[in-house]
C-alpha positions in Angstrom: 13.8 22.1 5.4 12.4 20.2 8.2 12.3 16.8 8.5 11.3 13.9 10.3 14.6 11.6 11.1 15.1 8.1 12.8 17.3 9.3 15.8 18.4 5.6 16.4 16.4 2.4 16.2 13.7 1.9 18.1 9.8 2.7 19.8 8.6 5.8 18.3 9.9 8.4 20.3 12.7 7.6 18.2 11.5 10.2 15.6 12.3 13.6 16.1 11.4 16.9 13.8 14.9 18.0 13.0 16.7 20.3 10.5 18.0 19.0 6.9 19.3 20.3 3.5 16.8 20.5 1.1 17.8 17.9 -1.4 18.3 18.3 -5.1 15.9 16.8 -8.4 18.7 15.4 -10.7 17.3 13.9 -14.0 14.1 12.4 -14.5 13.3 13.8 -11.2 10.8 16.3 -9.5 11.4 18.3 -6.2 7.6 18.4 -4.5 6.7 20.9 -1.9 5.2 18.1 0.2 2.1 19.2 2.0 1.1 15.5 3.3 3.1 12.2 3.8 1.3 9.0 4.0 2.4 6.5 7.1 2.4 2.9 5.8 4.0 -0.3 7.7 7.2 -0.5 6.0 8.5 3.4 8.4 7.8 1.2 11.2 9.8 -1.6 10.2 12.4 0.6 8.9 12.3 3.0 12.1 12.8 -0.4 14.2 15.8 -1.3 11.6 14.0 -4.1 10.2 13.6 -2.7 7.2 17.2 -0.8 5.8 16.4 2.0 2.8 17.8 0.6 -0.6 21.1 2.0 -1.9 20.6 5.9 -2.4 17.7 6.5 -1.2 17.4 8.8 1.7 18.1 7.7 5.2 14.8 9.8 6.1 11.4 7.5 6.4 8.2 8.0 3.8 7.1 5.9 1.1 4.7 8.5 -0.4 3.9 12.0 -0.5 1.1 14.9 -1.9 2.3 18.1 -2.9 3.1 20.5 -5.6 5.7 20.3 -8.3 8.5 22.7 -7.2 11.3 22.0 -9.9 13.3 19.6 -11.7 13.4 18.1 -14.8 11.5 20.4 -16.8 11.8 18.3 -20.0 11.3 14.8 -18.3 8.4 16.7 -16.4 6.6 17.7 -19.5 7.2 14.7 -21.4 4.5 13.5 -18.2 2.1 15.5 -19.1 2.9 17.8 -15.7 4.4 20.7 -15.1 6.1 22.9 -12.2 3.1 24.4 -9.8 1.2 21.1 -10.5 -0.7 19.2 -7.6 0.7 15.9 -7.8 1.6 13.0 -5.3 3.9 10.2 -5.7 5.5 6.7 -4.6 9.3 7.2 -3.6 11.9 4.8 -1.8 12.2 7.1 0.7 12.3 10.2 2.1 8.9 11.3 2.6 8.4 12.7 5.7 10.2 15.8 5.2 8.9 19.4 3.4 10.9 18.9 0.4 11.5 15.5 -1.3 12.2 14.1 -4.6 10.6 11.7 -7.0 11.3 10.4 -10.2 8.6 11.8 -12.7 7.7 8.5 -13.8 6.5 8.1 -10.6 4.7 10.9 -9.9 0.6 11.3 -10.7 -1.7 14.5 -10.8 -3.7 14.6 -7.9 -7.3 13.1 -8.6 -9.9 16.0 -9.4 -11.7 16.7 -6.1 -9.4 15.3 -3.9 -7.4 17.1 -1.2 -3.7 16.4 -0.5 -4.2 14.8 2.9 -6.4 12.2 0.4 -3.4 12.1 -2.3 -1.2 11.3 0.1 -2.8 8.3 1.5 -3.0 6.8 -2.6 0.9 6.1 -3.9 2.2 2.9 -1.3 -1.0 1.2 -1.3 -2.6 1.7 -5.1 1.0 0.8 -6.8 1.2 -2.2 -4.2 -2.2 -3.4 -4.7 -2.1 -2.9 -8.8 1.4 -4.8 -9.0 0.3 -7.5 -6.7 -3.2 -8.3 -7.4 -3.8 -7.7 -11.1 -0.2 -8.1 -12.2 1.1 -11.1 -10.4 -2.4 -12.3 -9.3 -4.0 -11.9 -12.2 -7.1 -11.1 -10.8 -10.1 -11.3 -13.4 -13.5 -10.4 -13.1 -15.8 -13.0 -11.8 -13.0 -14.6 -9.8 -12.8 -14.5 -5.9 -10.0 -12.3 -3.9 -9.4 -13.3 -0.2 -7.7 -10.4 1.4 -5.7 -10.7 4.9 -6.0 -7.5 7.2 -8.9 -6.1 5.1 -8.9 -3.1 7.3 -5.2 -1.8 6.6 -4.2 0.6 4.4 -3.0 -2.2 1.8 -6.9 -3.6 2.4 -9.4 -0.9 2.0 -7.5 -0.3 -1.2 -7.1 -4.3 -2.4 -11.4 -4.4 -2.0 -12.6 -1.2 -3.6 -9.9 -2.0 -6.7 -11.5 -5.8 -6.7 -15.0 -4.9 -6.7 -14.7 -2.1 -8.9 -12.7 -4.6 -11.7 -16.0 -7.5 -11.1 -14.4 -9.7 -8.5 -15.8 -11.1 -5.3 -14.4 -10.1 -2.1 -13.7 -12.0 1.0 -12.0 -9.8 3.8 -10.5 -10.8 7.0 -10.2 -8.7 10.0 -9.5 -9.1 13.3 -13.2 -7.9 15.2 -16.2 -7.7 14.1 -16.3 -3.8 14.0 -13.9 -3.8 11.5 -15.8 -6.6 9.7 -18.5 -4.6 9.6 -16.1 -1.7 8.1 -14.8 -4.3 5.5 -18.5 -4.7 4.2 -19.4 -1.0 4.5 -16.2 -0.6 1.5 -17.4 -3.1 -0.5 -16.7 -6.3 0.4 -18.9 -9.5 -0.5 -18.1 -11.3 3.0 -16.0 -10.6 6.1 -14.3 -13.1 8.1 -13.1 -12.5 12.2 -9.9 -14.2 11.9 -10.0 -14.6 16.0 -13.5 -16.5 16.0 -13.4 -17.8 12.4 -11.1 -20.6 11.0 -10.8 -18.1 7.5 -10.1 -21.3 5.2 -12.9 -23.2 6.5 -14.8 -20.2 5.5 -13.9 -19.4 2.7 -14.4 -22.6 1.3 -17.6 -22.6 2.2 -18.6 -19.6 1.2 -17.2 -20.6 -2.5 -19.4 -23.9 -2.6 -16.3 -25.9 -2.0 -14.0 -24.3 -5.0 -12.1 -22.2 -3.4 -11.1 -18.4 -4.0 -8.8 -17.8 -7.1 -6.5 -15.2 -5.2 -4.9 -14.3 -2.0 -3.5 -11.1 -1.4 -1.5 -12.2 2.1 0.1 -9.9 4.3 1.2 -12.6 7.3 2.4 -15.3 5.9 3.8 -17.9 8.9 1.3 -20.2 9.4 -1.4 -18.8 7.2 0.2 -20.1 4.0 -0.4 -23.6 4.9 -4.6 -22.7 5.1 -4.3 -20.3 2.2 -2.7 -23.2 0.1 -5.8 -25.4 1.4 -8.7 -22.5 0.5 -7.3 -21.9 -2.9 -9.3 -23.0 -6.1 -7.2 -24.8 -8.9 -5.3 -22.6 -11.0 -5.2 -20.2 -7.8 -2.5 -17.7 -6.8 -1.4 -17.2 -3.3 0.5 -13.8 -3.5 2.3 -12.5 -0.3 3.5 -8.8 0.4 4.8 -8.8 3.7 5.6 -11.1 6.3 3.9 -10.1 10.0 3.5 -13.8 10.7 7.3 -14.9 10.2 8.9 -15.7 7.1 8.7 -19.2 7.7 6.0 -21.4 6.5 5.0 -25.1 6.2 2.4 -26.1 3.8 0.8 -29.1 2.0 3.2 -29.4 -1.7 1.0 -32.0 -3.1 -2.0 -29.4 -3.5 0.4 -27.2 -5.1 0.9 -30.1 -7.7 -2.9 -31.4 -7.9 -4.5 -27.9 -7.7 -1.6 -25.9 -9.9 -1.3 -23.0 -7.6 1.1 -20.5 -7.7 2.6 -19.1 -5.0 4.5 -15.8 -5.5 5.2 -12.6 -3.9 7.3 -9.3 -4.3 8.7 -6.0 -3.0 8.1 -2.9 -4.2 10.4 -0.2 -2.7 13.7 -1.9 -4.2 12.4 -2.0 -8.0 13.8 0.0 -10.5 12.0 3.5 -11.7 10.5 2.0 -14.6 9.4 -0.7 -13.1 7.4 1.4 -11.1 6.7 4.1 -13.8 4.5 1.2 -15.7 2.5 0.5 -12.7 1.8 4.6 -12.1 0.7 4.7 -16.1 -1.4 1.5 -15.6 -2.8 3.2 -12.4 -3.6 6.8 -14.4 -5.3 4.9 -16.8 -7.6 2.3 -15.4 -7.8 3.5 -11.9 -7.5 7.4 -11.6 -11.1 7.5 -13.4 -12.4 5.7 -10.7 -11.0 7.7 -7.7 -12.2 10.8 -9.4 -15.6 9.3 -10.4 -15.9 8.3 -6.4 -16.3 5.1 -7.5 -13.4 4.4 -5.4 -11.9 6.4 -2.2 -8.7 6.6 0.3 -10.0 5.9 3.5 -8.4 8.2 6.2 -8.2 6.7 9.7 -6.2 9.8 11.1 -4.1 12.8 10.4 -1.3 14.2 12.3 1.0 17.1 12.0 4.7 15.6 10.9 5.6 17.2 14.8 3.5 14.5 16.4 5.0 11.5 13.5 5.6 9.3 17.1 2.2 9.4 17.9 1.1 8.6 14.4 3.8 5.2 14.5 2.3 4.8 17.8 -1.5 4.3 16.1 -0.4 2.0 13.6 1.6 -0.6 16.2 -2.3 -0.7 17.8 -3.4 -2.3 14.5 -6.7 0.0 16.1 -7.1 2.0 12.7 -9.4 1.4 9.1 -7.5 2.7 6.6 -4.2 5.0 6.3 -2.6 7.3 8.4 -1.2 10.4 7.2 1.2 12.9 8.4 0.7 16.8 7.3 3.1 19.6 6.9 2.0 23.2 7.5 
């Protein structure tokens, strides 16, 4: 099969189209004829070797994929509902970008009815992330207010259709006002220019003084210390990456007073069932949506898998709204 492999650490000419054995589904698993494999921010890190694959996953980058089932499991498969020659795209540790990979079925979810793969593709990395992270460790209710960071990434576009569509208020930040302007056009309530804007001072006041209930945080570094300050009582500060640096100074005695939480997690290193609750969670409550277009992938670019470097090259620009996604012939 071909493949898209990290020659060495580094830029992204680093990643070259090469030649590999087509791997094999082993129990509970699924071998997908992958016709699209999302891009997301961890392949960067981990093509920069920042960001090592957990043990037995494949050395090969891709968090997420959108194909057809080829074979596998056949009982596991069924017990899913699915079945070989399915349409179907899925969360994996890695091993994406290539024409073949393998998923657990647990993790694997039909494609949404009037969606095409190149759309599939772009759902897995950033639906499972936002679902764990903002409803699950969040606790995000309706009526509540959810300050996203980076409300134009792949992570963001996701984290304010979800919000809205489950009754919350949305506050996104972004880093022009173009992309402000793209934040609203989604969904969201307000939009903040982090490089004009002091975000907490905002947020505050747009909340009357209270607060928001929920920060989905993607920089950490300094922003936790303002995050801590723009949080309501009983808010949850919950952070998924660390762009900013991973360390960060911050006023304890609101923590006390205002009885925040402050959590965070990782996805790609969790066990399969684990991540099989979030994928029935997400079949349930938000596949409905998608296919009612009550909720959308936003597609920034597409490139063949050939031109991968390019596509790593777009992300490092922070330029684009929404996902990147690589495509396979």
């Amino acid at each position: 099969m071909q493949a898209v492999e990290i020659s060495s650490f580094g830029a992204p000419e680093v990643l070259r189209l090469t030649q590999r054995p087509a791997p094999v589904a082993g129990a509970g698993e699924v071998l997908i004829r992958v016709r699209a494999s999302g891009v997301n921010r961890p392949d960067v890190l981990q093509r920069s070797g920042a960001y090592p694959p957990p043990p037995g996953a494949s050395d090969l980058p891709g968090l997420e994929v959108a194909g057809v089932i080829e074979s596998g499991d056949v009982a596991a498969i069924a017990a899913e509902g699915l079945k070989v020659g399915d349409r179907v795209c899925a969360l994996v540790a890695g091993g994406g970008y290539a024409e073949l990979c393998v998923a657990p079925v647990g993790q694997c979810l039909p494609v949404p009815a009037g969606l095409d793969d190149v759309q599939a593709a772009a759902l897995p990395e950033t639906f499972f992330t936002v679902w764990s992270n903002v409803f699950d460790r969040g606790h995000l209710q309706p009526g509540e207010t959810l300050l996203v960071q980076g409300g134009t990434s792949g992570i963001g576009v996701t984290a304010i259709q979800l919000a809205k569509a489950f009754g919350a208020t949305v506050i996104a930040t972004a880093g022009s006002d173009d992309k402000c302007a793209a934040c609203l056009s989604l969904g969201a309530d307000h939009a903040i220019n982090y490089r004009t804007q002091d975000f907490a001072a905002v947020a505050k006041a747009l909340t009357d003084g209270q607060g928001v209930n929920v920060v989905l945080d993607m920089v950490a570094g300094d922003y936790v210390a303002r995050e801590v300050e723009c949080l309501a009582e009983d808010g949850r500060l919950v952070i998924i990456a660390v762009q900013g640096g991973v360390k960060a100074g911050f006023n304890a005695g609101l923590v006390l007073r205002r009885r925040l939480v402050i959590t965070g997690s990782t996805l790609r290193p969790r066990p399969v069932a684990f991540k099989a609750a979030i994928a029935q969670a997400l079949r349930d409550k938000v596949w409905p949506l998608l296919e009612q277009g009550r909720v959308r992938p936003v597609i920034h670019s597409t490139f063949e898998a050939s031109r991968a470097a390019e596509a790593h090259a777009l992300m490092e620009t922070n330029q684009h709204i929404g996902k990147i996604v690589l495509t396979w012939a």
